[in-house]
C-alpha positions in Angstrom: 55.7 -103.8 122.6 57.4 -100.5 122.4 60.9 -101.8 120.9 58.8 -104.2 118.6 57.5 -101.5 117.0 60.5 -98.8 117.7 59.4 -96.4 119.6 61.4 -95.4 122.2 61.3 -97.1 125.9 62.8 -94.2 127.5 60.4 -91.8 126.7 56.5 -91.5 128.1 54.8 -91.5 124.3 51.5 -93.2 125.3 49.5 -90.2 123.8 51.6 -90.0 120.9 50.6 -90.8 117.5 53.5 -91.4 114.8 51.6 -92.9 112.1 48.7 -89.8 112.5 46.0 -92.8 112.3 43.8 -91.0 115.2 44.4 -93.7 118.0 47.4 -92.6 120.6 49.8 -95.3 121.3 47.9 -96.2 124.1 45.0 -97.0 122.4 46.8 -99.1 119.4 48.4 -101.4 122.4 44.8 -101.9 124.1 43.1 -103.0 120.5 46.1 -104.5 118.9 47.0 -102.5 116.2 50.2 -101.2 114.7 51.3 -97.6 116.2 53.2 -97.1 113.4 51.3 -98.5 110.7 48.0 -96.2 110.4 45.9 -99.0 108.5 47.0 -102.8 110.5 44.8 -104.9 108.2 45.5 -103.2 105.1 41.8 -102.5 104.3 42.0 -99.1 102.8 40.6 -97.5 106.6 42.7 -96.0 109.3 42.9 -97.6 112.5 41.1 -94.8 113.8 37.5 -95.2 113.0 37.3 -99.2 112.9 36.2 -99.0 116.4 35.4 -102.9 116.2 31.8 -102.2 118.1 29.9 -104.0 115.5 28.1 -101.0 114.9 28.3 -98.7 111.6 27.7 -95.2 112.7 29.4 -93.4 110.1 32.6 -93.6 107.8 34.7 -92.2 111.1 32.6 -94.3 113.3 32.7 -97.8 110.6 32.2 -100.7 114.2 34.4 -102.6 111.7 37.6 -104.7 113.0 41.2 -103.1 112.7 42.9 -106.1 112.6 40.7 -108.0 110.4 40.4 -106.7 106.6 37.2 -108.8 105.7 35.3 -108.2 109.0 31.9 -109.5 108.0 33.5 -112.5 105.8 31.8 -111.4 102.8 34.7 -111.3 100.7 35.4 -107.8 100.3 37.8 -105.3 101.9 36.8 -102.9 104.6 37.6 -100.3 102.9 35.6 -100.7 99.8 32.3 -101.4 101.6 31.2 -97.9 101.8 27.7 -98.1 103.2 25.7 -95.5 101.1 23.3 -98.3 99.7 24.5 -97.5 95.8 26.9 -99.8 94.4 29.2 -97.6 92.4 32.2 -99.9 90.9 34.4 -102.4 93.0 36.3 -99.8 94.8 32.9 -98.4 96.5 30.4 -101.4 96.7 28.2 -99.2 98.9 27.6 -102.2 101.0 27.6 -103.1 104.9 31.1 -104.1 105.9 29.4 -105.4 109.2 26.8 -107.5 106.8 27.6 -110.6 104.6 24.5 -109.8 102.5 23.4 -106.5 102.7 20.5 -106.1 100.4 19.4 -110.2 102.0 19.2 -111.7 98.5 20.9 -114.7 99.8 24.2 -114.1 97.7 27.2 -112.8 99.5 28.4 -109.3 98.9 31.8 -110.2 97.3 30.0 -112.7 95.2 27.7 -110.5 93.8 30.3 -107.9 93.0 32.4 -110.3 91.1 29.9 -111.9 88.8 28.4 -108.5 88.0 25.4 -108.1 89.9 24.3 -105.1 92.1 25.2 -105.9 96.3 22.9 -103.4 97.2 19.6 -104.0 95.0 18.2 -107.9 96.2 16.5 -107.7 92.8 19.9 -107.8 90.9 21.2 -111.4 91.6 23.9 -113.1 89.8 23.3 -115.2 86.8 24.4 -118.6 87.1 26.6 -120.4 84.6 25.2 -121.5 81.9 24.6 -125.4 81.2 25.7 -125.0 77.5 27.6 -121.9 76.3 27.9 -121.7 72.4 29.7 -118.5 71.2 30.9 -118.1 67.3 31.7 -114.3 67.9 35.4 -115.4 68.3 35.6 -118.4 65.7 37.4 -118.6 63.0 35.7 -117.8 59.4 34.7 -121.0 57.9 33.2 -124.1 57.8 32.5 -125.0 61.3 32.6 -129.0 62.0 32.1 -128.8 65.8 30.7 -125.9 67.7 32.8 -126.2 71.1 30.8 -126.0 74.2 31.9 -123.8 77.1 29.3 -125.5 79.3 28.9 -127.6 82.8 27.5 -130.1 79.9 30.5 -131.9 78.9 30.5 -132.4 75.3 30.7 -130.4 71.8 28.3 -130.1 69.0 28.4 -132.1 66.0 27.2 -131.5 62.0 25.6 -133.8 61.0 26.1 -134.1 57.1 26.0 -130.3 55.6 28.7 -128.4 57.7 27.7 -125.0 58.2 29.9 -121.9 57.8 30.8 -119.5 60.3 30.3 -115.8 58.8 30.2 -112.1 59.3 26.9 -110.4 59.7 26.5 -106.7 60.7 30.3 -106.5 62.1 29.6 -110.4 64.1 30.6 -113.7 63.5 27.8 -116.1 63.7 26.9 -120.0 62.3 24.7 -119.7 59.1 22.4 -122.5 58.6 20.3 -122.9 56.0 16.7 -124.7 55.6 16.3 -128.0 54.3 13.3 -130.7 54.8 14.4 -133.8 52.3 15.6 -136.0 55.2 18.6 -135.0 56.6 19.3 -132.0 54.3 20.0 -127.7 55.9 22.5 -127.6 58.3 22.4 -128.6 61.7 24.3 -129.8 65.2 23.6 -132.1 68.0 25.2 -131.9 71.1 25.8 -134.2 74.2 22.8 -136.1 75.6 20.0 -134.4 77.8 20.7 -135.1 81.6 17.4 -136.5 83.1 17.5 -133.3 85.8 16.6 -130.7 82.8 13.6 -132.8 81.6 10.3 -133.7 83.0 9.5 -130.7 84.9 12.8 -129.0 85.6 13.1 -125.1 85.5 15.3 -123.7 82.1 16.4 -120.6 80.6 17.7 -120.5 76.9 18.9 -117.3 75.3 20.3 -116.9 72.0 21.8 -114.3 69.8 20.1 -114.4 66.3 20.2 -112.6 62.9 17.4 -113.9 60.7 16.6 -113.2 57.1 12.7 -113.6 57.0 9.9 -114.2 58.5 8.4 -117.9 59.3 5.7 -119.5 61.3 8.1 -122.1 63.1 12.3 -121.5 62.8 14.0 -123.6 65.2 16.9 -122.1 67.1 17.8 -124.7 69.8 15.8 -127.9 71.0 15.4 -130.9 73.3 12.4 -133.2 74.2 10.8 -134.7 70.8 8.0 -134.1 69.2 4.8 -136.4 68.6 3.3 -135.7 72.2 1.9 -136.0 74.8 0.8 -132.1 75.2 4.2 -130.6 77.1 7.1 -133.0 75.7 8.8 -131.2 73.6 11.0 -128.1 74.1 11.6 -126.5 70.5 13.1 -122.5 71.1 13.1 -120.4 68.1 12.5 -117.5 66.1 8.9 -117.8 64.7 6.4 -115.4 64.0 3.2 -118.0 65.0 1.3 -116.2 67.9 0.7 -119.7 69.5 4.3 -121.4 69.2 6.4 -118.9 67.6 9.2 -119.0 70.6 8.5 -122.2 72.2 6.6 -125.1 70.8 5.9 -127.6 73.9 3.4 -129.3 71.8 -0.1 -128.4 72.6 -0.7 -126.4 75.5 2.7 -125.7 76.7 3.4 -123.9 73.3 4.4 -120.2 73.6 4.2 -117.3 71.4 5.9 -113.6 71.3 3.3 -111.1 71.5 5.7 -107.9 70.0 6.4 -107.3 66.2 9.8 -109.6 65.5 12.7 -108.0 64.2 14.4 -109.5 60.8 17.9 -108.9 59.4 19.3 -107.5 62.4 20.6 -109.3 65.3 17.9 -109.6 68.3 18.3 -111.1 71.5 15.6 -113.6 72.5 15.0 -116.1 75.6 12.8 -118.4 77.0 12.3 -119.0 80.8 10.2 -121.3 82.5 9.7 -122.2 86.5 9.1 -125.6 87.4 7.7 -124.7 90.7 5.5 -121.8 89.5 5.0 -123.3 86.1 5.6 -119.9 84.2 6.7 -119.9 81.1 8.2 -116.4 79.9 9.0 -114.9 76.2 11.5 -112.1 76.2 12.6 -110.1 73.4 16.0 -107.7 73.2 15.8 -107.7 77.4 11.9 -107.0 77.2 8.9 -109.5 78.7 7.4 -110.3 75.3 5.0 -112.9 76.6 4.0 -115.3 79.6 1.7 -118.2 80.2 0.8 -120.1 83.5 0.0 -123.5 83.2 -2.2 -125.8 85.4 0.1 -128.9 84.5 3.6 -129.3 84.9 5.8 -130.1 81.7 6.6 -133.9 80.8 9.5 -133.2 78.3 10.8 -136.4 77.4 14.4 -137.6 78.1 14.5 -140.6 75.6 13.0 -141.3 71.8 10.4 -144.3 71.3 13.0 -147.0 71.4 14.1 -145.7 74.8 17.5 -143.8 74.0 18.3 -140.5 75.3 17.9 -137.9 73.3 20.7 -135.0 72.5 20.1 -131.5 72.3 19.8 -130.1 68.8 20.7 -126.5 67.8 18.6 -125.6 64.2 16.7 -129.3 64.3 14.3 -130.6 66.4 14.1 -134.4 67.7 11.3 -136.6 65.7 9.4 -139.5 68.1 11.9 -142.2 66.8 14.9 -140.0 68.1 15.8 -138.7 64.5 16.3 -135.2 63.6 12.9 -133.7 62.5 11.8 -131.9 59.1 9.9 -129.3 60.9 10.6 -125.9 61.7 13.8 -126.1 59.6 14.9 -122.9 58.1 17.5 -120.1 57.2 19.1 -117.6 59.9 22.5 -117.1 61.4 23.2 -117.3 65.3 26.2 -116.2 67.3 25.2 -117.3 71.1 23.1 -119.9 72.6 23.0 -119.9 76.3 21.1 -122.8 78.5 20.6 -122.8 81.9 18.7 -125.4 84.5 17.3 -122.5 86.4 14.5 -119.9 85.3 16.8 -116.1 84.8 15.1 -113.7 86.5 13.7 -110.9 84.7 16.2 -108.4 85.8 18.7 -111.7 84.8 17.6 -111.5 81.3 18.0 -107.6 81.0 21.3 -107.4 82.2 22.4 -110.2 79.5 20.9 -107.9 77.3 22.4 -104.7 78.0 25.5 -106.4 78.7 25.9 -107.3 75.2 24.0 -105.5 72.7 26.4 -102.7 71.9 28.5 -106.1 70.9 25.4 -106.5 68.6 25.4 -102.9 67.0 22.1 -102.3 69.1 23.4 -99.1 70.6 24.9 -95.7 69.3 28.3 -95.5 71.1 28.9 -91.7 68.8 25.1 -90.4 69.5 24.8 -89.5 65.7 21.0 -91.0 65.8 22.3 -93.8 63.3 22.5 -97.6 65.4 26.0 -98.9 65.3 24.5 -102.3 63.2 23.8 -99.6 60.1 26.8 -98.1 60.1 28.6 -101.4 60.4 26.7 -102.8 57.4 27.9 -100.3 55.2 31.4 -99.5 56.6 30.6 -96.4 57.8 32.7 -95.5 61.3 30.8 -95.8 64.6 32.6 -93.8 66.3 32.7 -90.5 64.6 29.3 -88.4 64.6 28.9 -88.7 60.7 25.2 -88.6 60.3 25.7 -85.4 58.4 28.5 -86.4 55.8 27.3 -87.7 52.1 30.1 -90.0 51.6 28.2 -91.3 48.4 27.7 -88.1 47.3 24.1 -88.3 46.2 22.7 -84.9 47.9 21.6 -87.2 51.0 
């Protein structure tokens, strides 16, 4: 053991410590560790206070393994998992290196750290991957034939006959669609086919990133089901200012409103959730609970038209009974994201998609003039520099 390392057979150095880790030479050959090497495992702690008890008494006392970097399997280094209970970045988790799941949320520490959410706060979860993921914040400008999906869903989405443009609102690219009701007139996609597991009952989240114009009772955003009943068939999301089906119609009772003041010719974050097994339905609005109804039925949305064919999902249409697009709530906005996913987000889900983007959106102030990054955007001005005090027109104001 002693030449292995290098020290020196000839000499008594059993209480000796040439790597200064705290443990004598001694002590490194009875637990296994590297007398010359004052962290074995490469964790980021010294051999000295993993005393592999399985007991945290403090950060010179951590019960964690020396030899093992990962003693608790979660994923993370030793050495990162500081124990203070406040996640601070991924070089001080402040979780239990002797715990897979410290705050008990059922998702691994390492996990939670690398999709973003909080290890130490079982209300923060991470959000899963979305179903279908359609981003225009990075497309070119243009007419847009097919929106690619980033999706588990396999499959793109499709113009039909007008081909709308990708543009540049407020400093973001979005798709611009325009209204239309003579047949298959406006602007419009559909997508791949519905899979049977997101309709009937299933739980479903779909967010969406929208800049609209104007207000209107009914302005469809995304959509699957049809219309034409029964009552809880349909699943139309949108932007609509009708207290009874202004964010979800689900055809007679299983229609949802937003109960806040909508927002028009700025971009605004808005989702719908609902739980099969609760049977909650949720309106949020820029990360905020807008709205929520319970139901006493569970939701029927239908997976095929009249004629028995599955039906696709629709961004800017909705699906008539006989499978075709529908006439009603057509109408004019633009939209850079639409997110669906075939579980309910939580609430502190939907925030953090909120705050995770909206200074993307120009709904912060990143110089702390007072004026939101969207204003100065629209009119060139820098959002950066504290300028609420210059008069670039030169008009006294």
């Amino acid at each position: 053991w002693e030449r292995r390392y290098g020290l020196n057979v000839g000499v008594n150095d059993a209480d000796a410590d040439p790597d200064g880790d705290g443990l004598s030479n001694a002590v490194e050959y009875q637990r296994g560790t590297n007398p010359t090497n004052p962290d074995t495992d490469g964790d980021g702690l010294p051999d000295g206070v993993e005393t592999n008890t399985g007991v945290w008494v403090s950060n010179t006392d951590t019960g964690t393994d020396p030899t093992n970097p990962d003693t608790d399997g979660d994923g993370l280094p030793d050495g990162v998992e500081t124990n203070t209970g406040i996640f601070v970045n991924e070089s001080n988790t402040g979780t239990n290196p002797l715990r897979i799941d410290t705050d008990g949320d059922g998702w691994d520490d390492g996990a939670e750290v690398r999709s973003g959410s909080d290890p130490t706060n079982p209300r923060s979860i991470p959000t899963p991957p979305p179903v279908i993921d359609l981003n225009a914040t990075g497309l070119p400008l243009g007419p847009l034939a097919a929106w690619p999906n980033r999706g588990s869903i396999s499959g793109d989405f499709f113009a039909l006959v007008d081909v709308p443009e990708v543009i540049t609102v407020d400093g973001v690219r979005g798709v611009a669609f325009r209204g239309g009701t003579a047949g298959l007139e406006g602007t419009s996609y559909y997508g791949p086919n519905v899979p049977e597991r997101m309709t009937g009952n299933a739980s479903r989240t779909i967010e969406a990133w929208v800049w609209d114009p104007a207000p209107q009772d009914e302005k469809t955003v995304f959509s699957w089901g049809r219309r034409g009943g029964p009552d809880g068939s349909n699943c139309t999301f949108g932007h609509g200012v009708h207290p009874v089906w202004g964010c979800l119609g689900g055809w007679g009772w299983a229609d949802l409103g937003y109960s806040n003041t909508l927002t028009f010719q700025r971009w605004v974050h808005i989702v719908y959730t609902y739980d099969g097994a609760t049977r909650t339905a949720r309106a949020y609005y820029n990360g905020q609970l807008s709205s929520q109804e319970v139901y006493t039925t569970p939701l029927n949305t239908w997976a095929v038209d009249a004629s028995g064919f599955p039906i696709p999902f629709r961004v800017a249409r909705q699906t008539d009974a006989n499978g075709n697009p529908s006439n009603a709530g057509v109408g004019t906005n633009v939209i850079a994201k639409i997110r669906v996913h075939d579980v309910a987000l939580t609430p502190d889900q939907v925030q953090a998609q909120f705050e995770a983007e909206r200074a993307q959106f120009g709904l912060s102030d990143v110089d702390n003039d007072g004026l939101p990054d969207w204003w100065e955007r629209r009119y060139g001005l820098n959002v950066g520099v504290n300028d609420a005090d210059a008069d670039p027109d030169g008009d006294g104001l």
